[in-house]
PyMOL Python script that loads the backbone (N, CA, C, O; Angstrom):
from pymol import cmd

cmd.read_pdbstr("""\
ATOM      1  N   UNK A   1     284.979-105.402 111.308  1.00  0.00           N
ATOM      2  CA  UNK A   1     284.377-106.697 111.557  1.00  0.00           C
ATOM      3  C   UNK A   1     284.278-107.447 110.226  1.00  0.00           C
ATOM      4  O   UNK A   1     283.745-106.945 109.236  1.00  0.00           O
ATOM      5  N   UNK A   2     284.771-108.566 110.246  1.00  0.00           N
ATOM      6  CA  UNK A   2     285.028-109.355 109.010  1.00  0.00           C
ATOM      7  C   UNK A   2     283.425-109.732 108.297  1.00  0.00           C
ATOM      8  O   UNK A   2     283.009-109.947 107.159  1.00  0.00           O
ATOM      9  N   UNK A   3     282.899-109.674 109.527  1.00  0.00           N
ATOM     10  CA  UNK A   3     280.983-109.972 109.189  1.00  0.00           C
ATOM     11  C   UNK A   3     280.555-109.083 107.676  1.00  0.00           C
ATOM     12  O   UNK A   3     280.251-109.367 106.518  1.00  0.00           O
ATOM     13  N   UNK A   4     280.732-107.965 108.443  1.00  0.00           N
ATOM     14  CA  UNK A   4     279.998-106.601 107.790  1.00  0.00           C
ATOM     15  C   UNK A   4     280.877-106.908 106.163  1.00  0.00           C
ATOM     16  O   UNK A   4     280.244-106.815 105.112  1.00  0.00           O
ATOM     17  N   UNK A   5     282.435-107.285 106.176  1.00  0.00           N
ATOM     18  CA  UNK A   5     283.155-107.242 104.699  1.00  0.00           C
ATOM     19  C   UNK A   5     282.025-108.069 104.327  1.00  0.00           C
ATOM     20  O   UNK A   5     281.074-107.511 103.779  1.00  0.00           O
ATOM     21  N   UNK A   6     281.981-109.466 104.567  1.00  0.00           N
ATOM     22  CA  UNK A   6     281.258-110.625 103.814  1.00  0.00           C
ATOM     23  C   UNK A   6     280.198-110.119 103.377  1.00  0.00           C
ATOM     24  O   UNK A   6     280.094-110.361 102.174  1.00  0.00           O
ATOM     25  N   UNK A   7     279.197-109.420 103.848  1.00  0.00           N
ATOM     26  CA  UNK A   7     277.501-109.205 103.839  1.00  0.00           C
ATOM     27  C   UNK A   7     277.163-108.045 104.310  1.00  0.00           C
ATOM     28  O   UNK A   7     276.365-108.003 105.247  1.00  0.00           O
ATOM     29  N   UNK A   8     277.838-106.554 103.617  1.00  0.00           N
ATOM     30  CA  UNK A   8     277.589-105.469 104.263  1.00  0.00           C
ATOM     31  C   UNK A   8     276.262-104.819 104.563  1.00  0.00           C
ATOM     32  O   UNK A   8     276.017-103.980 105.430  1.00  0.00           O
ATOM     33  N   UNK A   9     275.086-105.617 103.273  1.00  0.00           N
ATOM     34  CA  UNK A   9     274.071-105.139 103.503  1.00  0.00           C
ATOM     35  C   UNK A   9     272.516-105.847 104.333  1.00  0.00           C
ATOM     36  O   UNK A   9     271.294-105.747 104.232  1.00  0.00           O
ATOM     37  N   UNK A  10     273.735-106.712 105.312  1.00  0.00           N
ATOM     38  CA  UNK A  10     273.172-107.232 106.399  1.00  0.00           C
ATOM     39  C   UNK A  10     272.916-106.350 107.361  1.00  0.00           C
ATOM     40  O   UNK A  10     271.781-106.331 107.836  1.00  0.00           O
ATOM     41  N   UNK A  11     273.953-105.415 107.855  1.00  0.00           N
ATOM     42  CA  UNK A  11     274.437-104.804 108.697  1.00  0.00           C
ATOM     43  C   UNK A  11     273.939-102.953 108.116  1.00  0.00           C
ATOM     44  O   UNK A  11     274.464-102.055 108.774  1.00  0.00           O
ATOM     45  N   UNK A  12     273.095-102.577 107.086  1.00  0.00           N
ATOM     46  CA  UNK A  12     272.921-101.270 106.851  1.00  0.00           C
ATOM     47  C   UNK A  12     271.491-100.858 107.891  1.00  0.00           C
ATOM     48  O   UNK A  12     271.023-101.772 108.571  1.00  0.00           O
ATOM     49  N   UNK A  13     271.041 -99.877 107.943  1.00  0.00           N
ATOM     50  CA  UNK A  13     270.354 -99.461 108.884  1.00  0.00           C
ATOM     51  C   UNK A  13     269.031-100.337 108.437  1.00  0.00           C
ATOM     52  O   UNK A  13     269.171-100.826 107.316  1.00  0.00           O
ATOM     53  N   UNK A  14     267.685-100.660 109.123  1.00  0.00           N
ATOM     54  CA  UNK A  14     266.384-100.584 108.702  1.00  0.00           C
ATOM     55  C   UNK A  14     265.604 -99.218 108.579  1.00  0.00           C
ATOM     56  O   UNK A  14     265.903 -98.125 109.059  1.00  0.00           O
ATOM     57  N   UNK A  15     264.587 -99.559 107.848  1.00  0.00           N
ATOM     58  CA  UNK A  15     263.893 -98.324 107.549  1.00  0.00           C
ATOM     59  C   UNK A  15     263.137 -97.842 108.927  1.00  0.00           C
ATOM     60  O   UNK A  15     262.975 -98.561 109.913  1.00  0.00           O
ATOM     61  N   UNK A  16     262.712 -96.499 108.797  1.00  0.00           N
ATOM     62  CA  UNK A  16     261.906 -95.890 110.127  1.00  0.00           C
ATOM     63  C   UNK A  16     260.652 -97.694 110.652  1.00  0.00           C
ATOM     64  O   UNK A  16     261.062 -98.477 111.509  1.00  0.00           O
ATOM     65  N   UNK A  17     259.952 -97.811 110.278  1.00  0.00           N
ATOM     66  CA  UNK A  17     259.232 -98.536 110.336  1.00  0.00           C
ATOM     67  C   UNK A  17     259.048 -99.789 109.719  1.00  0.00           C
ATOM     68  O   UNK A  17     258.283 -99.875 108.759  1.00  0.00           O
ATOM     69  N   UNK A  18     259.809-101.019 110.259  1.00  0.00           N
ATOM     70  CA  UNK A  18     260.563-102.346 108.974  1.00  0.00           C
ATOM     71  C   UNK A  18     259.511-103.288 109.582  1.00  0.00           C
ATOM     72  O   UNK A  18     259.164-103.328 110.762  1.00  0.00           O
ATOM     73  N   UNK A  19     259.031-104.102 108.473  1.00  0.00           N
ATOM     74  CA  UNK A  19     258.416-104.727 108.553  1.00  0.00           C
ATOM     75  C   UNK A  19     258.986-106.054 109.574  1.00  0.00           C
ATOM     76  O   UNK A  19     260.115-105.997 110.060  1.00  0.00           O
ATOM     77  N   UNK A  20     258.208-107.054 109.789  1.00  0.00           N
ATOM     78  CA  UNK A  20     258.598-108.434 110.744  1.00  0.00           C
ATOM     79  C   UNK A  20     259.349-108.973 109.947  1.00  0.00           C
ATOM     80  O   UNK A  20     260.310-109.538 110.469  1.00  0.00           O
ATOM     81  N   UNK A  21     259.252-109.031 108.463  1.00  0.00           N
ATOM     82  CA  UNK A  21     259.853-109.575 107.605  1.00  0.00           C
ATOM     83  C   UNK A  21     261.467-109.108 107.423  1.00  0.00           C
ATOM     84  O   UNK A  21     262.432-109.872 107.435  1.00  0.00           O
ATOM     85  N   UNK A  22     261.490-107.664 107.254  1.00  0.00           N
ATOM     86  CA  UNK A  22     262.668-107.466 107.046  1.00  0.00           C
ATOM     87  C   UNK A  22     263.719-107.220 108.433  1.00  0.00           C
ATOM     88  O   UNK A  22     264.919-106.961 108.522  1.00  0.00           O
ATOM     89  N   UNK A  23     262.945-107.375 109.152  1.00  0.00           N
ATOM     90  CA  UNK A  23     263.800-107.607 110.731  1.00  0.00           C
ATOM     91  C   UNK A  23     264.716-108.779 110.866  1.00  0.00           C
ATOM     92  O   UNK A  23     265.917-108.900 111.106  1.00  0.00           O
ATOM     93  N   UNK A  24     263.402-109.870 110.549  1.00  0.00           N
ATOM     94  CA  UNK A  24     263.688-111.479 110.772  1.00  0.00           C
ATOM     95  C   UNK A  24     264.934-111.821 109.395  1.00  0.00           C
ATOM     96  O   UNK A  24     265.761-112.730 109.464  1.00  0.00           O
ATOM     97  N   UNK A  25     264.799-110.863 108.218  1.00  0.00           N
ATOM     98  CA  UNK A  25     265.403-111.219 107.442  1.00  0.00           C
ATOM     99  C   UNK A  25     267.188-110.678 107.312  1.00  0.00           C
ATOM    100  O   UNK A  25     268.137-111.315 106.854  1.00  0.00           O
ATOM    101  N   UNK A  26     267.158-109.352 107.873  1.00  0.00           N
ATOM    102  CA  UNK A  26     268.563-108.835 108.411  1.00  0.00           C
ATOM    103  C   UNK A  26     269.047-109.595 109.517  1.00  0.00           C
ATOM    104  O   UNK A  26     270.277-109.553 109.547  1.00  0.00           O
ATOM    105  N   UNK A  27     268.299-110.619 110.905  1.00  0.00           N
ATOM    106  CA  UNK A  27     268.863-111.153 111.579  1.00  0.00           C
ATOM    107  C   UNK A  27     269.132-112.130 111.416  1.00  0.00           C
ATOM    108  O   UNK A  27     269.709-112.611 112.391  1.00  0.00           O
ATOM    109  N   UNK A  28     268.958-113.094 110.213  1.00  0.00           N
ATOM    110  CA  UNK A  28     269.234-113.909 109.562  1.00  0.00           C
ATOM    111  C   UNK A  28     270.603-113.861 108.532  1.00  0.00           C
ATOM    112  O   UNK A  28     271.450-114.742 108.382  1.00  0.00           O
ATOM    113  N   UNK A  29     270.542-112.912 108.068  1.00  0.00           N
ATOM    114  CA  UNK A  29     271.985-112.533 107.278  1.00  0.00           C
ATOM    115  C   UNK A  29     272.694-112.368 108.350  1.00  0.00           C
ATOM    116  O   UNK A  29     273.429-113.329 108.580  1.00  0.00           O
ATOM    117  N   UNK A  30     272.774-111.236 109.336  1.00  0.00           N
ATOM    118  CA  UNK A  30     273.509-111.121 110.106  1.00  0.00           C
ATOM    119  C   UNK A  30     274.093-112.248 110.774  1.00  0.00           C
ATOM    120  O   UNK A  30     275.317-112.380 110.743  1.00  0.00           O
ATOM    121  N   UNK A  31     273.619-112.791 111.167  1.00  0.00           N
ATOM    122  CA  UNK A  31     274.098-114.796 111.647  1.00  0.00           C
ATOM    123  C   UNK A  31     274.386-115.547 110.518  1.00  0.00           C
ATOM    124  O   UNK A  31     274.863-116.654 110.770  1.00  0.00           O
ATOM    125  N   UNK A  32     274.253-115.300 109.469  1.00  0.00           N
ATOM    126  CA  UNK A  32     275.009-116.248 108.461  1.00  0.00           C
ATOM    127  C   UNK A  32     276.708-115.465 108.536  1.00  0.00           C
ATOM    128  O   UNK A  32     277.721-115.925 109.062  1.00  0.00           O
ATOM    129  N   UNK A  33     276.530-114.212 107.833  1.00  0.00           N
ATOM    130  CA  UNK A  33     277.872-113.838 108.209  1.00  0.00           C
ATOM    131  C   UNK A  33     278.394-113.501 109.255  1.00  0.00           C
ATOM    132  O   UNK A  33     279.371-112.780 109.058  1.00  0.00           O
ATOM    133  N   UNK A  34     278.145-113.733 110.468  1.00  0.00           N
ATOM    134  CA  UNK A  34     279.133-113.584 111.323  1.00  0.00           C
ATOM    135  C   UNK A  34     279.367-115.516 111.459  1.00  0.00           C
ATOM    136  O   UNK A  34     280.408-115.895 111.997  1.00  0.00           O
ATOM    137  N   UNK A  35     278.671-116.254 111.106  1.00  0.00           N
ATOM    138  CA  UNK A  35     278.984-117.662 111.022  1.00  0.00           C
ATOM    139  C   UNK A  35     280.309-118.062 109.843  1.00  0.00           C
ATOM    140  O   UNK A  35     281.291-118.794 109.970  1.00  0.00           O
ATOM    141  N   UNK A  36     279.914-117.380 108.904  1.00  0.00           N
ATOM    142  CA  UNK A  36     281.231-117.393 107.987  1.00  0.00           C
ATOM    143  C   UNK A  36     282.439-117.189 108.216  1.00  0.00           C
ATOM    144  O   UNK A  36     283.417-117.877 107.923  1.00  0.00           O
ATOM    145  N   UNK A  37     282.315-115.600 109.097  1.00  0.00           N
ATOM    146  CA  UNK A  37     283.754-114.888 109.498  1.00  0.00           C
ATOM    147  C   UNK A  37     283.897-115.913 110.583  1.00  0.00           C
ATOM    148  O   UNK A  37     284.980-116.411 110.276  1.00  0.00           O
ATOM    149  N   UNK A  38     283.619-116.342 111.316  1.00  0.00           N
ATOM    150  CA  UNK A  38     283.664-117.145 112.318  1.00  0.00           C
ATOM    151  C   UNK A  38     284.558-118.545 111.746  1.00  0.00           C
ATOM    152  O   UNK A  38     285.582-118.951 112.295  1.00  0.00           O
ATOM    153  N   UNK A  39     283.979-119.118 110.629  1.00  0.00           N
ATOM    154  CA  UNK A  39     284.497-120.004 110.130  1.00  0.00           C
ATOM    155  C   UNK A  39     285.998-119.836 109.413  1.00  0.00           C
ATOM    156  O   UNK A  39     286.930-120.627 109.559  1.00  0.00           O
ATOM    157  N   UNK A  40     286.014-118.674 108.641  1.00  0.00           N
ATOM    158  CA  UNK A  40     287.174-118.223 108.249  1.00  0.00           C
ATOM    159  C   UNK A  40     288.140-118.118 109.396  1.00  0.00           C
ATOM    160  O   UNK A  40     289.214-118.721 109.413  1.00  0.00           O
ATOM    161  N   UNK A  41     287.822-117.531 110.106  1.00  0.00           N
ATOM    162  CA  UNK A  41     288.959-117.294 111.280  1.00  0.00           C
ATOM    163  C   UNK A  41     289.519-118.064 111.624  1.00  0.00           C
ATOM    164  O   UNK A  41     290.743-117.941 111.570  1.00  0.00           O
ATOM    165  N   UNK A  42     288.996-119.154 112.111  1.00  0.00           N
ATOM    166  CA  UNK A  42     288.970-119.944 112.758  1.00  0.00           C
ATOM    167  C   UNK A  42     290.184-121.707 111.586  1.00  0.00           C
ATOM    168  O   UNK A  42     290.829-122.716 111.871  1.00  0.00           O
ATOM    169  N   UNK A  43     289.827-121.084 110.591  1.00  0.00           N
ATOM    170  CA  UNK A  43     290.353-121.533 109.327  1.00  0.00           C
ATOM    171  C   UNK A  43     292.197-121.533 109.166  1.00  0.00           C
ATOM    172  O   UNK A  43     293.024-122.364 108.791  1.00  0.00           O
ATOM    173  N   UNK A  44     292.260-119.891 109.759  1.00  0.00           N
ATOM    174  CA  UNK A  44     293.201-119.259 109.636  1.00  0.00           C
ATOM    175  C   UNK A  44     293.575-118.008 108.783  1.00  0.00           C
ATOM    176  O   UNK A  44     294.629-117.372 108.796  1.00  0.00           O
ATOM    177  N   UNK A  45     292.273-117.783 107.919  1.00  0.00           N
ATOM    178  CA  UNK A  45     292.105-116.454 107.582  1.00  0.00           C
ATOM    179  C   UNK A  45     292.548-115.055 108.610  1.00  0.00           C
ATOM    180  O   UNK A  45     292.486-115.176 109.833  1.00  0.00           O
ATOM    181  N   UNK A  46     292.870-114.107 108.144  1.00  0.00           N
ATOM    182  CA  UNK A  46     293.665-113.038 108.815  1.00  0.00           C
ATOM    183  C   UNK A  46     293.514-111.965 108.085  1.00  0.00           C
ATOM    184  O   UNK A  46     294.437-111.779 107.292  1.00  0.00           O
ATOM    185  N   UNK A  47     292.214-110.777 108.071  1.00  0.00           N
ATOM    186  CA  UNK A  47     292.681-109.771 107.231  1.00  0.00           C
ATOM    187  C   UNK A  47     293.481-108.300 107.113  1.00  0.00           C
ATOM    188  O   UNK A  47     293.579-107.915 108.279  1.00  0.00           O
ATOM    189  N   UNK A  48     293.851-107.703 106.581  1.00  0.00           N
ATOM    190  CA  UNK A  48     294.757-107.723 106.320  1.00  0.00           C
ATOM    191  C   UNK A  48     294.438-106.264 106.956  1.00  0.00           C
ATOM    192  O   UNK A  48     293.221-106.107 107.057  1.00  0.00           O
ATOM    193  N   UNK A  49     295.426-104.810 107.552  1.00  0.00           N
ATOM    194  CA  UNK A  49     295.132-103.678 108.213  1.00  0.00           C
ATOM    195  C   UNK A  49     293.615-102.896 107.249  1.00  0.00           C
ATOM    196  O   UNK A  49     292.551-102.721 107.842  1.00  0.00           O
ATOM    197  N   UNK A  50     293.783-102.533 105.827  1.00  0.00           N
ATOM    198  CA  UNK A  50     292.496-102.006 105.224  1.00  0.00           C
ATOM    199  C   UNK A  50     291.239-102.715 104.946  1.00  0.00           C
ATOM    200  O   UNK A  50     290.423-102.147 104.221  1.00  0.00           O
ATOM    201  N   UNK A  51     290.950-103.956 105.454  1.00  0.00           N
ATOM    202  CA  UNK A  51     290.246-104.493 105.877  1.00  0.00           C
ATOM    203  C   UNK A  51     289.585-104.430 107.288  1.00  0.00           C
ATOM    204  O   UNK A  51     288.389-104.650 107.100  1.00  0.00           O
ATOM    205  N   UNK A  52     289.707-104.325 107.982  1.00  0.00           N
ATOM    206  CA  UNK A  52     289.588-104.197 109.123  1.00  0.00           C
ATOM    207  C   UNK A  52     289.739-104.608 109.707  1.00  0.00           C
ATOM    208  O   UNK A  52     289.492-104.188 110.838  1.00  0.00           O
TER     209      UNK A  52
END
""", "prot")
cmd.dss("prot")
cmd.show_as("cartoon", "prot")
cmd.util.cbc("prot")
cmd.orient("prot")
């Protein structure tokens, strides 16, 4: 997923017990980069097989 290349540490696990903060704040990254890859694509970006 082109998301996870852009902003991998959007997408790493939360801790046992994550605060409201860091919930609201991974689902926030997470929607920026999948808005990016979205934009790229859509651009005509294409990556490449070791990319994913």
């Amino acid at each position: 997923m082109l998301a996870q290349i852009l902003d991998p540490i959007a997408f790493e696990p939360l801790p046992q017990s994550p605060t409201l903060g860091q919930v609201w704040d991974q689902i926030c990254r997470q929607g920026t980069a999948r808005k990016h890859a979205e934009r790229a694509l859509h651009a005509g970006y294409r990556p490449t097989e070791d990319q994913g």
